[in-house]
Steps between C-alpha positions, in 0.01 A plus 500: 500500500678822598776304725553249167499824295731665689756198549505411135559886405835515774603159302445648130711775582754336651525268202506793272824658670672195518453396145738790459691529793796333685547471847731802516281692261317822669182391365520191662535670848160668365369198439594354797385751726169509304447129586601563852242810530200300334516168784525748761203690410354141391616372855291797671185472316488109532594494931456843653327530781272809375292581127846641275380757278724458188435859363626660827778253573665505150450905484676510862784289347559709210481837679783345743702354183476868346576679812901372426454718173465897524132619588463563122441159403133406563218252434165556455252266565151547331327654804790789460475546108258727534740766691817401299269636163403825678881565565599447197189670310429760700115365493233298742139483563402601814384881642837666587564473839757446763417370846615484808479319789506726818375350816309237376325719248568563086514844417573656143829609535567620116212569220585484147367842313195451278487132656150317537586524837495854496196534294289319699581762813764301697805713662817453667438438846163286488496162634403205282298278754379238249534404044177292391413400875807390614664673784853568480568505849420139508723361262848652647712211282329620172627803313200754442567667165445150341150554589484838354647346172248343228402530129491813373111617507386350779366624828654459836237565825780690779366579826676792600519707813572894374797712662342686788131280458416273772208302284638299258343494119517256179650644204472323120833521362511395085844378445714593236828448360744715679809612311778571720665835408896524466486878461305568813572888510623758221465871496694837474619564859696815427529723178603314255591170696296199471449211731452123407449259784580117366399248741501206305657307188159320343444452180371827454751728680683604158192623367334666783888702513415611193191618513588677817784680334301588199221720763766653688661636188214630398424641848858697462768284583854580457680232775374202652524286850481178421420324848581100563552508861315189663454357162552188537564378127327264281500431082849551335399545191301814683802642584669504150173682371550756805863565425416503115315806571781664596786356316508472086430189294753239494652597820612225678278460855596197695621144446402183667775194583404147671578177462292421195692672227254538225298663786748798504406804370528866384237733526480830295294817462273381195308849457572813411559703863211730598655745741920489392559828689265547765702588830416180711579423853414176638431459876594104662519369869604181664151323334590607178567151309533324195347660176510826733854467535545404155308807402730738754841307416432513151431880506810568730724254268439777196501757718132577367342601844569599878461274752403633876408311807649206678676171361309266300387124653746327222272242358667375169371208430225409243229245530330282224157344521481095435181349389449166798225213481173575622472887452820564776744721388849591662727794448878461476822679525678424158690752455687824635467855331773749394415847441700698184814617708571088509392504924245293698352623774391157670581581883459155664673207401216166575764257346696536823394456872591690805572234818150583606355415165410879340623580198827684431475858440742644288805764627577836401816387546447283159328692306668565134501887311350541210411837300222682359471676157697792624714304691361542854587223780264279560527121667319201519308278753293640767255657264544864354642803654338833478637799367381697776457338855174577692542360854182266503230633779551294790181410771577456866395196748219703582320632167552096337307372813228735409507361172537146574177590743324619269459845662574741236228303244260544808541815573439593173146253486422767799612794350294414166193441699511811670627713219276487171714685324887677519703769267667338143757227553777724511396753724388313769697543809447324885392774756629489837183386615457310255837305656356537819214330389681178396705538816181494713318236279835253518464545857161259502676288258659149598822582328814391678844644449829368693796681444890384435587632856206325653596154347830539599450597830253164540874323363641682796269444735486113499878514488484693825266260678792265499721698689537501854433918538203490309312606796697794550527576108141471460341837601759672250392259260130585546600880495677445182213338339247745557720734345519346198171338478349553179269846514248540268504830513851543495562267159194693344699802565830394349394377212181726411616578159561156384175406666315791326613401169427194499145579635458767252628204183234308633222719562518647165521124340128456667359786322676554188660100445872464317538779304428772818698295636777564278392887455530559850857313509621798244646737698592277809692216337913555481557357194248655276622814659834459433413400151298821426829677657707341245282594231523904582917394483555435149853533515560268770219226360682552138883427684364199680410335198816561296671406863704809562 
């Protein structure tokens, strides 16, 4: 039945096309190709060797058709709708976790405040061990949090082994439905000057902007830091609201243009504006994208705020959502976006290839001027330039392999375990033997650093080998490498500040989650120090916005 069903289908469509089509018509390529597609899958099912499983092979096939597109355009097959809704709504049912996998275990790496999760006792640092019986460990292929997922009001059984415990214990968890927050820190960090994290574009991100701007006035704001580094982007029509809140009615925020004309569109400020002078500097990075760039370009275009930090990822392109059989879904480009100075930021080009197949990223070189408000420079392609450059902080070889290892989360598990309690997020501080601590306790670790020199020098080595004097060059060689040899000591020496702050991030994340997090970042991060700067320099923020 299903081979007769899915021959006939491959035939009705092909009929369809050519009803309408000529030879030389595009649609009958379409059709063609179709037709061509449908025996070979038909072909497989019918002779190969092994069971074909048609879900996996067709979603394989589509995945490599889409993979000639840009990385925007998606499809979503009904095992997957689930996470495409909480992206776009901000929303799913589950307890608010994040895990991850460190040696074979599950740990909760990130805990969601007032989440079920957190309710029921669980911290960062515990390891799951089993959800209703089943023990992750054992199903390596499968992705946990699906089994941490479920209707709203039920129970889930975890078996849990505490930070610092050596007995584990079942804990009742009720799930619930978790809303995602965009706003995930605000708060008056200075006199007078406010602070709004936005992490996220969900359906809700206008509003919660509001509400957060609504406390801090009443807490005493007089300026704001408006903070969209690592955002990532999401809902468009989020981002006009955002920028409406800034900007007056009818002011025009960004257009769409694609192929499909009637698709085109202008989008305006449709509400009165709810904070039209508020002193506003905006902080972006190189993960800044989409509706955060719109946001920041749209700001800078009428000259509305200060920007601060590092280059923008130039992401101007805008997905739509299309509605496919059988509860799938897929998400296509259809259109690029142009911010009110008449400039797109889009940095890569995906319509054309580089010889090794990556897509084309556009050049300085050919980017086109265009002007703000005030007439200040600004250009297009390759995302949006701050105002005011903050050199991005920068990690060595050695401080990303104790990340990548894990060690700095670990270290912190220990810390926690052995620590019940530290000062307020923002005063902690690292001792010295506290760092000696970590020093000593890496030590007994099995983490595994190899530096630049050393790899080289194994290049160099095997070279030598070859030659004829190797025998002769090889006690210098041997001299040279224990030189050079990667010291423990001697790394955790050189880079003991970077190490210590990034201990000291993640310590204070275990006790005190995202927002001591953030409180502790305060008075250590460049950028919002250089934006508090700027506020103290009226003069100097005023002149950059008129661009004199």
């Amino acid at each position: 039945m299903k081979k007769w069903l899915l021959t006939s289908l491959a035939g009705v469509s092909l009929l369809c096309f050519l009803a309408f089509s000529s030879p030389g018509d595009r649609f009958f390529e379409i059709a063609k190709n179709l037709d061509i597609y449908a025996s070979v899958f038909k072909e497989l099912n019918k002779f190969y060797v092994d069971e074909v499983n048609p879900n996996q092979a067709v979603k394989t096939s589509i995945d490599a058709l889409l993979k000639s597109f840009d990385p925007y355009t998606v499809f979503y097959p009904e095992d997957e709708l689930e996470d495409f809704l909480t992206m776009t709504t901000g929303k799913y049912q589950g307890i608010g976790i994040i895990l991850t996998e460190i040696n074979d275990t599950y740990r909760i790496s990130f805990i969601e405040e007032n989440s079920p999760a957190l309710k029921a006792g669980l911290a960062i640092g515990d390891q799951i061990i089993s959800v209703n019986g089943i023990t992750l460990s054992d199903k390596p292929e499968a992705d946990p949090s699906k089994l941490l997922r479920g209707q709203a009001g039920t129970k889930i059984s975890i078996k849990v082994l505490k930070n610092g415990q050596t007995v584990p214990q079942d804990i009742s968890v009720n799930r619930e439905t978790v809303q995602i927050k965009n706003v995930v820190y605000s708060g008056i960090i200075q006199p007078g000057v406010g602070y709004i994290l936005l992490e996220d574009f969900n359906a809700s991100a206008a509003k919660e902007l509001r509400n957060a701007l609504q406390n801090l006035k009443q807490a005493g704001m007089k300026k704001l830091i408006l903070d969209l580094r690592e955002n990532p982007g999401g809902l468009l029509t989020q981002a006009v609201d955002i920028c409406n809140l800034f900007l007056p009615k009818d002011t025009e925020i960004v257009s769409t243009r694609g192929k499909v004309e009637e698709w085109n569109k202008t989008y305006n400020a449709l509400n009165p504006c709810v904070e039209p002078e508020l002193p506003l500097i905006i902080l972006i990075n190189n993960r800044s994208a989409s509706a955060s760039e719109i946001v920041a370009g749209v700001m800078q275009d009428y000259d509305r705020a200060v920007l601060i930090g590092q280059k923008s990822f130039g992401k101007g392109l805008v997905q739509v959502t299309r509605d496919l059989p059988f509860r799938t879904k897929m998400k296509i480009t259809t259109a690029k976006y142009y911010i009110p100075s008449g400039r797109c930021i889009q940095a890569i080009d995906y319509q054309h290839k580089n010889p090794d197949g990556s897509a084309v990223a556009l050049k300085d070189s050919n980017s086109k001027t265009f002007y703000t408000k005030n007439r200040r420079k600004v250009v297009d392609g390759g995302g949006i330039t701050p105002d005011i450059a903050v050199e991005k902080f920068s990690t060595s070889p050695f401080t990303n392999a104790l990340q990548k290892q894990h060690m700095i989360f670990l270290f912190a598990c220990h810390y926690r375990s052995t620590h019940p309690t530290i000062p307020a997020a923002k005063d902690f501080q690292l001792s010295t033997a506290d760092f000696q601590a970590f020093a000593n306790w890496l030590k007994k670790q099995p983490f595994k650093f190899e530096s630049q020199i050393e790899k080289q020098f194994q290049i160099i080595s095997e070279l030598a080998k070859k030659d004829k004097s190797y025998a002769n060059m090889a006690p210098a060689l041997q001299n040279f490498r224990k030189e050079w040899a990667s010291n423990l000591d001697r790394e955790l020496t050189a880079y003991q500040t970077d190490i210590s702050n990034l201990l000291e991030q993640e310590i204070v994340q275990h006790y005190y989650l995202q927002k001591g997090m953030n409180e502790w970042s305060f008075s250590k991060d460049p950028s919002i120090r250089e934006a508090v700067k700027l506020f103290d320099q009226t003069e100097r923020f005023q002149s950059i916005l008129a661009g004199k």
